[in-house]
C-alpha angles and dihedrals in degrees: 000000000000122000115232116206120203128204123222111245117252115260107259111258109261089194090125097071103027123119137220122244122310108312085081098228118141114255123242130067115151110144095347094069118085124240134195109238123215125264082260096059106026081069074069115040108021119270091258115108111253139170113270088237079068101044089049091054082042091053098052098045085059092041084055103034088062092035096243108162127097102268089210092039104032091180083071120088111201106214117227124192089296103042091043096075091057101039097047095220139030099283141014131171124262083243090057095044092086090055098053092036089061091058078064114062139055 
């Protein structure tokens, strides 16, 4: 007669509640936190502190409100006075807008 042998289940993951450090706040954070954006992109997207998911949604109602994206590459976003401060130059790409979003916010 053969022995089984049974192994004892993992315990289930509690990541959801832990806490970081000692100040007891949940971990987590990501695009749900708020952040304060800069003087440049707060003439975008208001002064209050939101989360990035917001700014981002912010951003392309503005970029889409003014049309500025290339009509023939509409993954290129063409920067006018007030995009060009946080750009950095006269055009980027939609896939380079979160990085230079995030120079942006505290």
């Amino acid at each position: 007669m053969a022995k089984q042998t049974t192994k004892a289940a993992a315990p289930a993951s509690k990541s959801a509640g832990k806490t970081t450090g000692s100040t007891g706040k949940k971990a987590g954070g990501g695009l749900a936190t708020p952040v304060q954006p800069s003087s440049e992109l707060a003439a975008i997207v208001g002064k209050e502190p939101l989360p990035r998911a917001e700014i981002v949604k912010k951003m392309w109602d503005y970029i889409k409100k003014h049309d500025l994206q290339n009509p023939k590459n509409k993954r290129e976003i063409l920067a006018d006075d007030k995009l060009k401060p946080i750009f950095g130059k006269d055009k980027a790409t939609m896939f380079e807008m979160n990085s230079h979003i995030a120079k942006h916010v505290k």
